[in-house]
C-alpha positions as a printed NumPy array, in Angstrom:
array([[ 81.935, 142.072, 152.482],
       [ 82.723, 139.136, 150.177],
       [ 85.796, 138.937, 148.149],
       [ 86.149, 139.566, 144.195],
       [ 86.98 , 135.79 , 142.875],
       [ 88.916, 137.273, 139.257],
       [ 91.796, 139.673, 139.145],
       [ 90.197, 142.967, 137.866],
       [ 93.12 , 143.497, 135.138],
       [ 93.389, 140.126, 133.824],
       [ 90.815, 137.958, 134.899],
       [ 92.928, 135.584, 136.792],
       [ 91.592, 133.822, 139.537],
       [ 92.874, 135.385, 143.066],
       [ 94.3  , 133.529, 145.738],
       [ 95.406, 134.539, 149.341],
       [ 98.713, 135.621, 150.574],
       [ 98.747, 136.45 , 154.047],
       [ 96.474, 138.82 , 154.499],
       [ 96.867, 140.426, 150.899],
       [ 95.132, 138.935, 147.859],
       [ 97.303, 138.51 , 145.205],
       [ 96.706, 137.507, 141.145],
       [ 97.29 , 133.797, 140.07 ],
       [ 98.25 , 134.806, 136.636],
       [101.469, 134.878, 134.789],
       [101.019, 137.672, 132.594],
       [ 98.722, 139.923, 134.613],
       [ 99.443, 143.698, 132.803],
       [ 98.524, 144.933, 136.832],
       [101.099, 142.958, 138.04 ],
       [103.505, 144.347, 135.356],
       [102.509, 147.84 , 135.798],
       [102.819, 147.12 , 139.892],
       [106.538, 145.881, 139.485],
       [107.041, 148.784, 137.186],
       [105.693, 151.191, 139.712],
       [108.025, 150.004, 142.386],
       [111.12 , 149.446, 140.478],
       [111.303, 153.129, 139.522],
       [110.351, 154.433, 142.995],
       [113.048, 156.405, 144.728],
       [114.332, 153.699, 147.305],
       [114.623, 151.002, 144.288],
       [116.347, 153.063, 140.565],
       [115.262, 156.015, 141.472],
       [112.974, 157.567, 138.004],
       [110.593, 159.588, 140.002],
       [109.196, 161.102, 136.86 ],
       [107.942, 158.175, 135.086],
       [104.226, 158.645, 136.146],
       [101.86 , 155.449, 136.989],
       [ 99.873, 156.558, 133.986],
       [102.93 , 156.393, 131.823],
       [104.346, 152.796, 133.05 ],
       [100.258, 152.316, 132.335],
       [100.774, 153.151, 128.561],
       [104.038, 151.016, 128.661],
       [103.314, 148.236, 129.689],
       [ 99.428, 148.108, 127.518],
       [101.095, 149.18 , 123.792],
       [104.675, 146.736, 124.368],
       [106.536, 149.222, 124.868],
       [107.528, 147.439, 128.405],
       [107.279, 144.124, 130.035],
       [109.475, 144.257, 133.599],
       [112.471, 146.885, 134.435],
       [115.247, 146.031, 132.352],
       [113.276, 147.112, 129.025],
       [113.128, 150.306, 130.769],
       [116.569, 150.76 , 129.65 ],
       [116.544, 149.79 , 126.476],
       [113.959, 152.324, 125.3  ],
       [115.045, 155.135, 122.944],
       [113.918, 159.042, 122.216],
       [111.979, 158.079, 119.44 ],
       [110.378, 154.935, 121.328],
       [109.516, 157.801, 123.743],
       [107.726, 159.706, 121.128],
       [105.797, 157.323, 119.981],
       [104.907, 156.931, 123.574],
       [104.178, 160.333, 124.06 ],
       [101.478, 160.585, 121.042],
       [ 99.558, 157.414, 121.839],
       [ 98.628, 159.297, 125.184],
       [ 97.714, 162.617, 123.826],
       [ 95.957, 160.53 , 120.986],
       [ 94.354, 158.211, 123.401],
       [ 93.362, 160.974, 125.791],
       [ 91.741, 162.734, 123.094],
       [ 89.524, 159.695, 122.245],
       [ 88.749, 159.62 , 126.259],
       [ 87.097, 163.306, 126.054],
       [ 83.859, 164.166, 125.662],
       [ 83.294, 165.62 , 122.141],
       [ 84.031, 169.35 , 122.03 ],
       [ 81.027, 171.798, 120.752],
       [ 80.824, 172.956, 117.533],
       [ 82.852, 176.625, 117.806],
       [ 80.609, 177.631, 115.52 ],
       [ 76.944, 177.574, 113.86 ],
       [ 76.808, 175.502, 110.523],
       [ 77.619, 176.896, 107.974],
       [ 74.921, 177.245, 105.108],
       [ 76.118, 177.865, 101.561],
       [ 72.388, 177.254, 100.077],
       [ 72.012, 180.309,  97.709],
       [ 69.398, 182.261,  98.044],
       [ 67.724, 183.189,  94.797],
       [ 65.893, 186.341,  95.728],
       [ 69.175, 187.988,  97.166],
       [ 70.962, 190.094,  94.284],
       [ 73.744, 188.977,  92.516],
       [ 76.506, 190.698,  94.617],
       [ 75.102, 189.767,  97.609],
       [ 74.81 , 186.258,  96.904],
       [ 78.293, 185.951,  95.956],
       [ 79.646, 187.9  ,  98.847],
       [ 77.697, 185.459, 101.464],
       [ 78.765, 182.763, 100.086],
       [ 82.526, 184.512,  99.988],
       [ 82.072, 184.53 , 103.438],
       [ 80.475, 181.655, 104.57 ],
       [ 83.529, 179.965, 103.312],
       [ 85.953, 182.326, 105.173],
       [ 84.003, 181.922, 108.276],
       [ 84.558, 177.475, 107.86 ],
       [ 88.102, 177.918, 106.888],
       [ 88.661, 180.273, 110.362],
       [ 86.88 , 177.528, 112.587],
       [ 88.707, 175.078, 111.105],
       [ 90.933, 173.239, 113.813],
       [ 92.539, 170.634, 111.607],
       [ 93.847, 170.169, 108.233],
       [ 90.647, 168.329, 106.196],
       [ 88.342, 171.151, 107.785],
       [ 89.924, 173.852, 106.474],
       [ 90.517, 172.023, 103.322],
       [ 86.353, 171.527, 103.028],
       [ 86.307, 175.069, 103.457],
       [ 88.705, 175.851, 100.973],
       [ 86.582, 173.431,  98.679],
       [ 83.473, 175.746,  99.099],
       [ 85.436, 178.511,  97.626],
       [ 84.012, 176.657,  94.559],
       [ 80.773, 177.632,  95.532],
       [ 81.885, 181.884,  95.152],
       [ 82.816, 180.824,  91.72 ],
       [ 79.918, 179.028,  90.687],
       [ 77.518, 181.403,  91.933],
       [ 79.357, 184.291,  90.529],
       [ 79.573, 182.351,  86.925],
       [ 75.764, 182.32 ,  86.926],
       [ 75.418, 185.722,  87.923],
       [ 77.681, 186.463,  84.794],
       [ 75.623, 184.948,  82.87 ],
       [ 72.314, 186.561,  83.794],
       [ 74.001, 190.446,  83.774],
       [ 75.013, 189.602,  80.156],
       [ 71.653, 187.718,  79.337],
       [ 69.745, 191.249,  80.328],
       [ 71.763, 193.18 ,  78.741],
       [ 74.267, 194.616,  80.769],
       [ 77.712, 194.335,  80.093],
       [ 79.265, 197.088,  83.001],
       [ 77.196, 195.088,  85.269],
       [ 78.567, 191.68 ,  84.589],
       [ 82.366, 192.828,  84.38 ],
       [ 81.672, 194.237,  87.966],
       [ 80.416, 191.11 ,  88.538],
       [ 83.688, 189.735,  87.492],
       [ 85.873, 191.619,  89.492],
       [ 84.033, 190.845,  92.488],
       [ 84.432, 187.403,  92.16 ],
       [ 87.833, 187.309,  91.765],
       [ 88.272, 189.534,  94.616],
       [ 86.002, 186.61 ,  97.022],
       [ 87.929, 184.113,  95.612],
       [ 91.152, 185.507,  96.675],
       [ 89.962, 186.502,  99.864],
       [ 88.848, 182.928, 100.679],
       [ 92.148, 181.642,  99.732],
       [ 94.016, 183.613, 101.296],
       [ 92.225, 182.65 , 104.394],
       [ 92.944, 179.372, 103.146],
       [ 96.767, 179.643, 103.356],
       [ 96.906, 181.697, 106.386],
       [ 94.849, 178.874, 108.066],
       [ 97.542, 176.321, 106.819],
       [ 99.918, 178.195, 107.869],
       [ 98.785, 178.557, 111.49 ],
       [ 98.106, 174.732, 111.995],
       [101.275, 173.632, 110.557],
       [102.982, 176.351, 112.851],
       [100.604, 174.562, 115.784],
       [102.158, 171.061, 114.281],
       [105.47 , 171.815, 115.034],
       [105.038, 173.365, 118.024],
       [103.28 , 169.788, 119.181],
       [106.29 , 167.469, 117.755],
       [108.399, 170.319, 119.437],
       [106.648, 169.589, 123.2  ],
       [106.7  , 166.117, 122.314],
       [110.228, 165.685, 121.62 ],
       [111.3  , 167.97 , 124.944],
       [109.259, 165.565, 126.571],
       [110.524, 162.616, 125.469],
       [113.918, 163.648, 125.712],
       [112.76 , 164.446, 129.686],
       [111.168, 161.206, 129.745],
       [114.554, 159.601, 128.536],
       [116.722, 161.06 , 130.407],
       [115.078, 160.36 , 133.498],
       [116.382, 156.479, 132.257],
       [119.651, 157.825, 131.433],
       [120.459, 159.11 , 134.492],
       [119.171, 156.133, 136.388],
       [121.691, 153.854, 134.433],
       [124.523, 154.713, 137.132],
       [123.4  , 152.694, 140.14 ],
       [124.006, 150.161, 142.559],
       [124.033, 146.489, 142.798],
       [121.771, 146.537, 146.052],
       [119.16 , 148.919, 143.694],
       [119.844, 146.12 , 140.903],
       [118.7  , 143.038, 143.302],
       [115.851, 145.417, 145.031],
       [114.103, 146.022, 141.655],
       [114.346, 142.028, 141.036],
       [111.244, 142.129, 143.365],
       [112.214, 138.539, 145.295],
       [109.806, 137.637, 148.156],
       [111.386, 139.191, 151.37 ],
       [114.238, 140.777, 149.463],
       [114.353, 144.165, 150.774],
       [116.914, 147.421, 151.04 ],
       [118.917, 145.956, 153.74 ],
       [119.416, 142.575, 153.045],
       [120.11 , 143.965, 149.42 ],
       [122.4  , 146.072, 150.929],
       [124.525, 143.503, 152.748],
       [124.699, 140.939, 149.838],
       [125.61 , 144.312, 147.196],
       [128.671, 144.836, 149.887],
       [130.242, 141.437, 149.24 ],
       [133.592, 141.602, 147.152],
       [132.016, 139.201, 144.165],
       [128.379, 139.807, 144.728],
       [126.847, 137.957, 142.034],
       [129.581, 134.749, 142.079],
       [128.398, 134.523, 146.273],
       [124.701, 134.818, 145.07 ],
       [125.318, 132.251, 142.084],
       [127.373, 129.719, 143.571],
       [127.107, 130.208, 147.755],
       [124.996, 128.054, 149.474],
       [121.142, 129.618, 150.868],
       [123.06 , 128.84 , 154.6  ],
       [125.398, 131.383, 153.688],
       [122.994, 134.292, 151.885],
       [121.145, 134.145, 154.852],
       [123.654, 134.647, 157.217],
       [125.387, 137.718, 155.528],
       [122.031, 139.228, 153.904],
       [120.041, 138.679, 157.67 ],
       [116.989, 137.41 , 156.119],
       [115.132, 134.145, 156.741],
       [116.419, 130.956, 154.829],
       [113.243, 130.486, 152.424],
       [114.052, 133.749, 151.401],
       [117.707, 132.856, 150.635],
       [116.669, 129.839, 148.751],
       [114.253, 132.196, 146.34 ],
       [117.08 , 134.515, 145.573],
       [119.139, 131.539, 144.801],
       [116.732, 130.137, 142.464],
       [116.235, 133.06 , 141.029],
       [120.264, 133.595, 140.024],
       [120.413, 129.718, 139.623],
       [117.009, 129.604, 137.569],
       [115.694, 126.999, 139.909],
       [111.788, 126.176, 140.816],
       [112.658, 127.809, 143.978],
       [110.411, 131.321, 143.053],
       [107.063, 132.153, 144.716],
       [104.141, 131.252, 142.077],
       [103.892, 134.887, 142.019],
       [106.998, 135.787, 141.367],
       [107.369, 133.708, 137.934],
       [106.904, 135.013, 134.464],
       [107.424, 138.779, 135.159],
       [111.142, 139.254, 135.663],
       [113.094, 136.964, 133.382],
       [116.215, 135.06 , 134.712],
       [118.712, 136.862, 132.678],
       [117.828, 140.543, 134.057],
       [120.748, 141.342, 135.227],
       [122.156, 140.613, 131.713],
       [119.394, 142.862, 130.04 ],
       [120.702, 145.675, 132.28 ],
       [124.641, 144.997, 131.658],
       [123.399, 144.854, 127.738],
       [121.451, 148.249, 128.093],
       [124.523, 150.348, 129.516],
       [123.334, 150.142, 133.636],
       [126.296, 149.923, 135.274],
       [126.991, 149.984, 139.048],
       [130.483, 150.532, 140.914],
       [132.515, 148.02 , 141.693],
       [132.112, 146.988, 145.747],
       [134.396, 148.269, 148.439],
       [134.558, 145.349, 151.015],
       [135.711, 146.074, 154.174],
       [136.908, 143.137, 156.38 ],
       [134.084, 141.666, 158.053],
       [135.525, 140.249, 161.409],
       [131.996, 138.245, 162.903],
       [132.778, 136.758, 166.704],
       [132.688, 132.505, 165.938],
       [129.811, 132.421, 168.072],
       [127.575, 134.462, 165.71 ],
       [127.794, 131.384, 163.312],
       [127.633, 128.989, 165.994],
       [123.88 , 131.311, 166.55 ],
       [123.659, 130.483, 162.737],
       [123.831, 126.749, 163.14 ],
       [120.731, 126.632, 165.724],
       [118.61 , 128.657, 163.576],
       [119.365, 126.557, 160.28 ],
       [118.271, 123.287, 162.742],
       [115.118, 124.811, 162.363],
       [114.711, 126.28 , 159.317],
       [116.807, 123.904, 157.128],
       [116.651, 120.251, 158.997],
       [117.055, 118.215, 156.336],
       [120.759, 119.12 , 155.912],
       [121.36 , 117.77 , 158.937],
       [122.098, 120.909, 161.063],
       [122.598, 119.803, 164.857],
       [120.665, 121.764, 167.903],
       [123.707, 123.338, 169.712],
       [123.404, 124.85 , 173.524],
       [121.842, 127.847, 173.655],
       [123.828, 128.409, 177.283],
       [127.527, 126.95 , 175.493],
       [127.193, 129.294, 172.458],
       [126.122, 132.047, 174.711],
       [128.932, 131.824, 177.142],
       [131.101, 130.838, 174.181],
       [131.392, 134.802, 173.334],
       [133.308, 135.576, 176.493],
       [135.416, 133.475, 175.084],
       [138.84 , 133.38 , 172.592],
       [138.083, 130.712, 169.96 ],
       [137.45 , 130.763, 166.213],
       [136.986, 127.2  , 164.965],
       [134.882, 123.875, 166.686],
       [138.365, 122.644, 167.034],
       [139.495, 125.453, 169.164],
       [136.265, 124.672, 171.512],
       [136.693, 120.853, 171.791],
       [140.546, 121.022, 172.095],
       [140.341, 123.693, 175.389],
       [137.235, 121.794, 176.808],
       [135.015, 124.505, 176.818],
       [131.84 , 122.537, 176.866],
       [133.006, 120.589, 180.194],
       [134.188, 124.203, 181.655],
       [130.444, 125.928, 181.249],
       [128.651, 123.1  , 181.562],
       [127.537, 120.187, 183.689],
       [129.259, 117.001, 182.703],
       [125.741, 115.431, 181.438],
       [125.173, 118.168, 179.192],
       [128.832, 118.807, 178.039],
       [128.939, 115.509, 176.659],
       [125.675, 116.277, 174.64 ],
       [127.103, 119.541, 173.334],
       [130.583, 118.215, 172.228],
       [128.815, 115.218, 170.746],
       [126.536, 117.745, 168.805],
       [129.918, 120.364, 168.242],
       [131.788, 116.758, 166.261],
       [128.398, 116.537, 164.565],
       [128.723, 119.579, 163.201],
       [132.328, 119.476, 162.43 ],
       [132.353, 116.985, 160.366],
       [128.849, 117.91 , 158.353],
       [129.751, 118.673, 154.775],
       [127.06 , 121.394, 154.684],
       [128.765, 123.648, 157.813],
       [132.166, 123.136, 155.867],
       [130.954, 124.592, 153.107],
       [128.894, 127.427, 154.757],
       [132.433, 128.136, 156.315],
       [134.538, 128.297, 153.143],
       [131.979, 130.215, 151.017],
       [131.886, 132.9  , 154.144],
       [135.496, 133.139, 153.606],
       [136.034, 133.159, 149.709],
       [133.072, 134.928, 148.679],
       [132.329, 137.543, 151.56 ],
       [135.932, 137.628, 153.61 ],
       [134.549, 136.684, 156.952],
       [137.252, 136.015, 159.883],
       [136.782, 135.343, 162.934],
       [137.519, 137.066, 166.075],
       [137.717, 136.004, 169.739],
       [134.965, 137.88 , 171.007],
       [132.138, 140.249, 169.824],
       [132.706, 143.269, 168.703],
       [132.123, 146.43 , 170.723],
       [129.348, 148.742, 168.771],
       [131.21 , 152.578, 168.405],
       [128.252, 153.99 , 170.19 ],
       [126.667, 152.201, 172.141],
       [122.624, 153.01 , 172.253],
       [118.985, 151.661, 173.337],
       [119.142, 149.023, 170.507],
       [123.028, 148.075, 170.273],
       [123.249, 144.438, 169.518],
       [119.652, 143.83 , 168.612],
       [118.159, 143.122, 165.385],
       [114.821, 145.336, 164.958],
       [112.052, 145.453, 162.256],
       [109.574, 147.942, 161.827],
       [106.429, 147.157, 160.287],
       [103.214, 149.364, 159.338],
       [103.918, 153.239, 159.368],
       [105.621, 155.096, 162.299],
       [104.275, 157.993, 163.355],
       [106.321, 160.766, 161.801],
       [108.694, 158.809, 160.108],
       [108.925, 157.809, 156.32 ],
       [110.223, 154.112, 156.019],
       [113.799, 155.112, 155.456],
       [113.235, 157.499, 158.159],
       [112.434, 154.788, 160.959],
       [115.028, 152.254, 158.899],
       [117.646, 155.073, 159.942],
       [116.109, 155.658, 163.6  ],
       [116.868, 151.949, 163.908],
       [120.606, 151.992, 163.158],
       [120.902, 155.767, 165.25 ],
       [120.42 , 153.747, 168.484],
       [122.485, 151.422, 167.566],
       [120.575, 148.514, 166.102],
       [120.769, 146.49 , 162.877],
       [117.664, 146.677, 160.456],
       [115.782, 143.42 , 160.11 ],
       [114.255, 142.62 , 156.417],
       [111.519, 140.189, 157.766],
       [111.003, 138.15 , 161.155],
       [113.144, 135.213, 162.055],
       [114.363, 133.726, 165.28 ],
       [117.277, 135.813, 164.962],
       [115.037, 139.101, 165.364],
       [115.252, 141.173, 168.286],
       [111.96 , 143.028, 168.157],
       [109.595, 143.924, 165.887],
       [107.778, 147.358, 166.351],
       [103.902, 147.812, 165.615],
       [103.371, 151.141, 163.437],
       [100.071, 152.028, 162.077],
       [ 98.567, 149.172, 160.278],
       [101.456, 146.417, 161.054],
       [101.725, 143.748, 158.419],
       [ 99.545, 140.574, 159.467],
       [101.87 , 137.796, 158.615],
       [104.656, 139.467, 160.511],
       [102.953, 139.474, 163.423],
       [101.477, 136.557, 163.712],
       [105.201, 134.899, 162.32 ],
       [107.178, 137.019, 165.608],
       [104.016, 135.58 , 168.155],
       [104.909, 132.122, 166.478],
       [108.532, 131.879, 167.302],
       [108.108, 134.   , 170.257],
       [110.054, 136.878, 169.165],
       [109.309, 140.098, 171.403],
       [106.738, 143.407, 170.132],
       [106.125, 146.825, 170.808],
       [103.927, 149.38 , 170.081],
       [105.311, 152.221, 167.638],
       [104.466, 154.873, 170.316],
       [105.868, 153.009, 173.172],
       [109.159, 152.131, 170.983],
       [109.452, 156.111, 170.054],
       [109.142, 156.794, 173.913],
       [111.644, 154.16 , 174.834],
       [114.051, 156.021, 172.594],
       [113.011, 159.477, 173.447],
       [112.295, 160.594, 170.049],
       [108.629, 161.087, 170.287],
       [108.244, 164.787, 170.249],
       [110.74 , 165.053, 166.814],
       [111.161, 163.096, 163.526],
       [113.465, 161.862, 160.993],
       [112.289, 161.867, 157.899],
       [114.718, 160.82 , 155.074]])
């Protein structure tokens, strides 16, 4: 089946990301409305409310250009809102049918006098009734003319032949259609201005519905703030762990990617985007510029979201689980220099009670594990890394901006489980779990949620229609998979669910 070459909302040529074709273009209203969409999901600000069809109308009239502006909207912007859909859903139906015949105010000369003014008398009526808005009934009111006319001339022809008592009659009668028609007239008028009101009535309540969805979705959560930024890999956990620091934004702003990716578990590349997002570097995915603008978080201080203050609690991290750090950012970051440490020293290092590369080289740990060959290798490699300007940074912004100390050994987990100690991401769906759902079977069993695949993932679990790239990334650096059934059996939780 061959693949469309133009993005069908804008145009844009399409490109390949993974497996997932994505739009080239910088001011794609698709890509808009798809941000939209998931910024005002439940997991992200929570607006369930704000239907796809409305962010639709949003985005298309100006109303809206990326989340913040969300918040910034008023009742009467609403309104407005509201009345371009009913007017443009209008235009989209079919034309009605005529609730009536047309009506014919032709005189017919062979009628008599009377009953040529009484059919036209009613014709009118019968117009003004059908009307449904304001001109028709005013068209019909204008045939009320007719009555008068018609009535004038058959006046004028009682009193030509003669009869006086006929054409007073006449008279009478006429004035009584001509009442009649207007009074049909005003009650009509009546009616659709009563029908008006009712409709600015609905549309207000549903404004006001629409707007307070907003309003209430103004008291959030920094971790809801940096998920609705929509960064590359960015997801509920990692946004999580960075929202929990004591000075989340300063860490973000001024830490280091080595550090963001140690406390927010997510790969470095990922890091470095959120940092040039924050530090308004060139650092975004090509589909990530142009659709959330670098001062967002200042639109949403400026537009009365506010989000608690954190709640740190002390973060004591055994030295060896930065040590784990260091070998990962050899690979992923080598031009700063990082040095390969021993998988086997850093390991054993856990039994042990040290906190700084000091601590190791000053009680001879490497010579103590190791053979004497190798030792010297990983002390030579331990200095290395002592005296790199990056790793004393990465330690210092740990401990100003996120409160990190170390401890001697690894902590215990309170419950142990199936997963304690192992870093786990799920990807496709999980039979009879929502993604929150199998997020929170993950941390049940003990295990830490993973936000994409890195060599410091565990496992990564195969639901129903896994993502591509995440496979084939945990097959590249060799990191272990599992069916979704066969990880549900491990755990015993295949005959029940959780759900939320």
């Amino acid at each position: 089946m061959p693949l469309p070459a133009a993005c069908p909302a804008c145009g844009s040529a399409l490109r390949v990301d993974g497996v997932n074709l994505v739009c080239g273009g910088t001011d794609c209203a698709g890509v808009k409305i798809a941000l939209l969409r998931y910024a005002v999901s439940r997991p992200v600000l929570d607006m369930e409310g704000l239907a796809e069809k409305t962010l639709e109308k949003m985005v298309r009239h100006g109303f809206v250009s990326e989340p913040a502006d969300l918040f910034a909207l008023s009742e009467k912007d609403f309104i407005k809102l509201v009345r371009l859909e009913k007017e443009e859903d209008a235009a989209e139906q079919p034309a009605a049918a005529a609730a009536t015949e047309p009506v014919d105010f032709a005189v017919d000369a062979a009628l008599p006098p009377r009953a040529r003014i009484d059919s036209i008398a009613a014709a009118a009526r019968k117009l003004i009734t059908a009307a449904g808005k304001e001109s028709d009934w005013r068209a019909g009111q204008a045939r009320a003319d007719a009555v008068a006319q018609a009535a004038a001339a058959a006046i004028a022809e009682a009193r030509a032949d003669g009869e006086p008592k006929q054409a007073e009659s006449l008279e009478r009668l006429a004035a009584k259609q001509t009442r009649s028609v207007e009074a049909a007239a005003a009650k009509k008028r009546a009616s659709l201005a009563k029908q008006a009101d009712q409709r600015q009535t609905a549309d207000a309540v549903t404004a006001r519905r629409l707007h307070g969805i907003i309003a209430k979705a103004k008291d959030t959560s920094f971790a809801r703030v940096l998920m609705a930024l929509n960064i590359h890999g960015l997801g509920k956990t990692a946004s999580e762990e960075l929202a929990a620091t004591p000075a989340p934004e300063e860490f973000i702003r001024r830490g280091d990617a080595a550090a963001l990716c140690f406390v927010a578990a997510v790969n470095y590349d990922t890091a470095v985007r959120i940092k040039g997002f924050f530090a308004g570097g060139g650092d975004l995915l090509e589909e990530e510029r142009g659709y959330v603008s670098r001062d967002h978080v200042a639109k949403l201080k400026r537009a009365g979201v506010k989000w608690p203050a954190p709640q740190p609690q002390p973060r004591r991290l055994p030295f060896a689980a930065l040590l784990e750090h260091v070998n990962y950012l050899n690979g992923a970051a080598p031009e700063a220099g990082w040095p390969r440490l021993s998988g086997k020293l850093v390991a054993e290092l856990k039994k042990h009670d040290v906190k700084s590369v000091d601590e190791i080289l000053e009680q001879g740990l490497a010579e103590r594990i190791m053979m004497r060959h190798a030792a010297v290798a990983a002390e030579e490699a331990l200095r290395t890394l002592a005296r790199l300007p990056a790793f004393r940074r990465l330690q210092t912004q740990l401990a100003k901006y996120v409160g990190v100390e170390w401890s001697a050994a690894a902590p215990q987990p309170a419950a142990a489980g199936r997963l304690a100690g192992k870093s786990v991401l799920v990807t496709g769906k999980l039979a009879g779990f929502t993604r929150e759902g199998a997020q929170e079977l993950v941390k049940k069993h003990g295990g830490t949620v993973a936000s994409g695949v890195s060599a410091k993932t565990s496992l990564v679990v195969l639901g129903d229609k896994p993502g591509g790239s995440k496979v084939e990334k945990a097959e590249k650096l060799g990191v272990a998979t599992m069916a979704g059934d066969d990880f549900l059996q491990m755990l015993g939780e295949d005959g029940g669910a959780v759900t939320a």
